[in-house]
Phi, psi and omega in degrees: 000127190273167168265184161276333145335284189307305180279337155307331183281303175320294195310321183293304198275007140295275216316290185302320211270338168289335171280336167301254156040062145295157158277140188264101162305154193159141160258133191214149198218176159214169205249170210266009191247007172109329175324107187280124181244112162202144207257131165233116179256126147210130182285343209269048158193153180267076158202154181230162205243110157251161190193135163230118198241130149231136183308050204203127171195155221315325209288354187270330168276122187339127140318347186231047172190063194277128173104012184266023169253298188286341151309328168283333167314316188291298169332308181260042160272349181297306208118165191231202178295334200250345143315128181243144170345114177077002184289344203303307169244020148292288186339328193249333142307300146325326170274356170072034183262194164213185192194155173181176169201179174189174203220135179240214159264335205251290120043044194254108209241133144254178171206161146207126186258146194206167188260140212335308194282005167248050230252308202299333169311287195269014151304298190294333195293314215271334176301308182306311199267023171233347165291276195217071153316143181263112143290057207213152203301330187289325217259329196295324204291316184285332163277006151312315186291354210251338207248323193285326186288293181297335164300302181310306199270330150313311183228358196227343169241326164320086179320126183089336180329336188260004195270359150294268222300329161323280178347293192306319200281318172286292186327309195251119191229318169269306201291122157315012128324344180269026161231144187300163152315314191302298179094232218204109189287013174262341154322288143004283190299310159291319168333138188263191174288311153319326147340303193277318156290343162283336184262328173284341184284325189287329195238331178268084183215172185255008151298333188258001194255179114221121189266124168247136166273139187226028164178288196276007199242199214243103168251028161307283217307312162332323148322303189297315210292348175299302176306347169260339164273320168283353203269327167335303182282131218276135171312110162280204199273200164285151206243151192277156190229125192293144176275355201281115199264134173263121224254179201319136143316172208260350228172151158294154159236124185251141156194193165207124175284134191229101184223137158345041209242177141316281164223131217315159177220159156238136169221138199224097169271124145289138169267124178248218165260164193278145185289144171094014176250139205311295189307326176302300186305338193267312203280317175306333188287321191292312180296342180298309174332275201326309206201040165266076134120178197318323193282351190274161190323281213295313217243294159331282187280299197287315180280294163320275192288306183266063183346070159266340168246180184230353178190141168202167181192194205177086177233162171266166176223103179313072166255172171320288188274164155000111140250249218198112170273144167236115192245138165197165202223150157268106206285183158332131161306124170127321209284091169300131173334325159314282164347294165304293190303291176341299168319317151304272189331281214326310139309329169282307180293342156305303174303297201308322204255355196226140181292147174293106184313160207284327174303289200302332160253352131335284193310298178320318156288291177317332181294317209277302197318315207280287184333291205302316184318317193273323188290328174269034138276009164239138181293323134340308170260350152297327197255006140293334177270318190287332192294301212300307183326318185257323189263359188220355178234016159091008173141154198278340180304314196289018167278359153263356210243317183306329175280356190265019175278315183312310189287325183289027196254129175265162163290302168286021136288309169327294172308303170329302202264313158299354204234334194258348185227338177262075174256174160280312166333349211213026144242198191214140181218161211200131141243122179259117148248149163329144164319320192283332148268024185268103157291000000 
């Protein structure tokens, strides 16, 4: 039974996140060589966001040349013909910007925010590098070390480090989802200088793109200047697509991981639905349940009341296809693994028999409304949302829409969602023990 506290807050703090909470207006177009375009103009602060998505992301890639997606991330910092090697983000310093990219399985994204008047810098930086990126053995060679490095700190030295791709490698037996972003350096390694130019001529083309403006210019004058830096550039072929349907798991999959670690962890992957399907917002709405900040169910009970962990946590992983809700706890000193998973079901199986109450997912909608409200007060996160929005969710409108799937989730989807995909059937469970306990 909520209180009256409780709905006054939940009512107030609805109240503030709907009042942040605008619509992102845009306009979109596409240039004749395929370049998916759209423009979000606001004067009120002088900067501005170019930001480019391309449809390419480890699931796109060869089996035995796992990780040239998130490698090409690196690579086309290199520089192109009118660029010299490592120059790419001095420019955007020197302008007084910032700059970053990132690789998902679906996926490859740059940005740059830069101040208004430096808009045609990053129209030329992002044209160079889809025109004629420099694809070449010395860049290839230095960002091979650069990728070997960040694999050693991210996953091969990182206590816990290995539980995606562990995970992945089970869950997944068909889809190139069984393999990390990262890939896999012996991949890397074989690949010839053609490899790597065969790959970027296929996927980095602008048919294959949507380059988005987010915020200070002119958008006539924008028009020219998009058509003078991109209309040059020649359309590529079609570009393949993986086909690969991965069919039900059969069973729970069990196993144990023998890692560097302290102390023991559980870990539980579940299969879920593909992001943008109706069924995605209940399960993600579920893991928010689970471990979205100090009050939720995983952190509460498990950590908390019965102090069985020291860490615990529960996110989705939004792919194109099918993906992977990941719930996973760092246990107690003291505490056995067995202990800990029991403790976990114990939640999960809470959802599956009890509607969430209505306060509680109250909350849980105000909190996701407050994110969105915040992200899209940065130009940045407009011109991210809206690129996610047109390759992956069926058209650039739902970059207004998408939260009301979220705000629409009853407690009984949640249960619902909870009843069809957080089974023991239909995961993968992992106990990371200490090395020192490898017989």
């Amino acid at each position: 039974m909520r209180t009256l506290t409780t709905l006054t807050a939940c009512t107030m703090a609805s109240i503030t996140a709907v009042a942040q909470a605008r619509e992102i207006k845009y306009t979109e177009f596409d240039l004749p060589n395929g370049l998916h375009v759209i423009l979000h103009e606001d004067r009120s602060t002088p900067i501005v966001a170019v930001a480019v998505m391309y449809h390419v992301g480890s699931k796109d890639e060869a089996s035995d040349r796992r990780g040239f997606a998130h490698f090409f991330e690196h690579l086309l910092f290199e520089g192109s013909e009118n660029i010299g090697r490592g120059e790419f983000s001095k420019y955007v310093e020197k302008a007084g910007g910032v700059l970053n990219a990132n690789t998902t399985g679906d996926r490859t994204y740059y940005y740059e925010v830069l101040p208004s008047n430096q808009l045609n810098l990053g129209l030329w930086l992002e044209s160079e590098r889809m025109m004629h990126a420099k694809v070449e053995q010395v860049g290839i060679e230095t960002q091979r070390e650069v990728v070997k490095e960040e694999r050693r700190q991210r996953y091969e030295n990182q206590p816990y480090g290995s539980i995606l791709p562990e995970v992945l490698k089970r869950a997944y037996k068909v889809h190139p989802y069984q393999w990390p972003t990262i890939g896999y350096m012996e991949d890397l390694n074989a690949a010839n200088e053609n490899d790597y130019k065969t790959f970027y001529k296929t996927f980095y083309v602008p048919n294959n793109a949507v380059l988005v403006l987010a915020g200070d210019f002119d958008p006539k004058q924008a028009k020219a200047d998009l058509a003078k830096y991109f209309g040059p550039i020649a359309k590529g072929g079609e570009v393949p697509r993986s086909q690969a349907v991965e069919p039900p798991m059969q069973g729970e999959v069990r196993d144990t991981v023998y890692d560097k670690i302290q102390l023991p962890a559980v870990v539980q992957a579940y299969r879920i639905p593909a992001l943008g399907t109706a069924d995605f917002y209940a399960v993600d709405m579920l893991n928010r349940l689970l471990s979205n900040g100090n009050s939720s169910r995983l952190v509460k009970n498990v950590k908390e009341a019965e102090q069985k962990a020291v860490y615990v946590g529960s996110f989705s992983l939004p792919f194109e296809d099918p993906g992977l809700a990941i719930a996973f706890a760092v246990a107690n000193m003291g505490v056995a693994p067995d202990s800990l998973e029991a403790s976990m079901d114990k939640q999960f199986e809470r959802v599956r028999q009890e509607a969430v109450p209505e306060a509680e997912l109250a909350k849980l909608k105000v909190q996701l409304e407050t994110e969105h409200a915040m992200d899209n007060n940065r130009m940045s996160g407009i011109a991210h949302n809206l690129a996610n929005a047109y390759t992956f969710l069926g058209g650039t409108a739902k970059v207004n829409t998408e939260v009301d799937q979220y705000l629409a989730v009853t407690a009984a989807d949640i249960q619902r969602v909870a009843r069809k995909y957080f089974v023991p059937e239909n995961r993968v469970v992992l106990h990371y023990l200490p090395l020192s306990q490898k017989k």
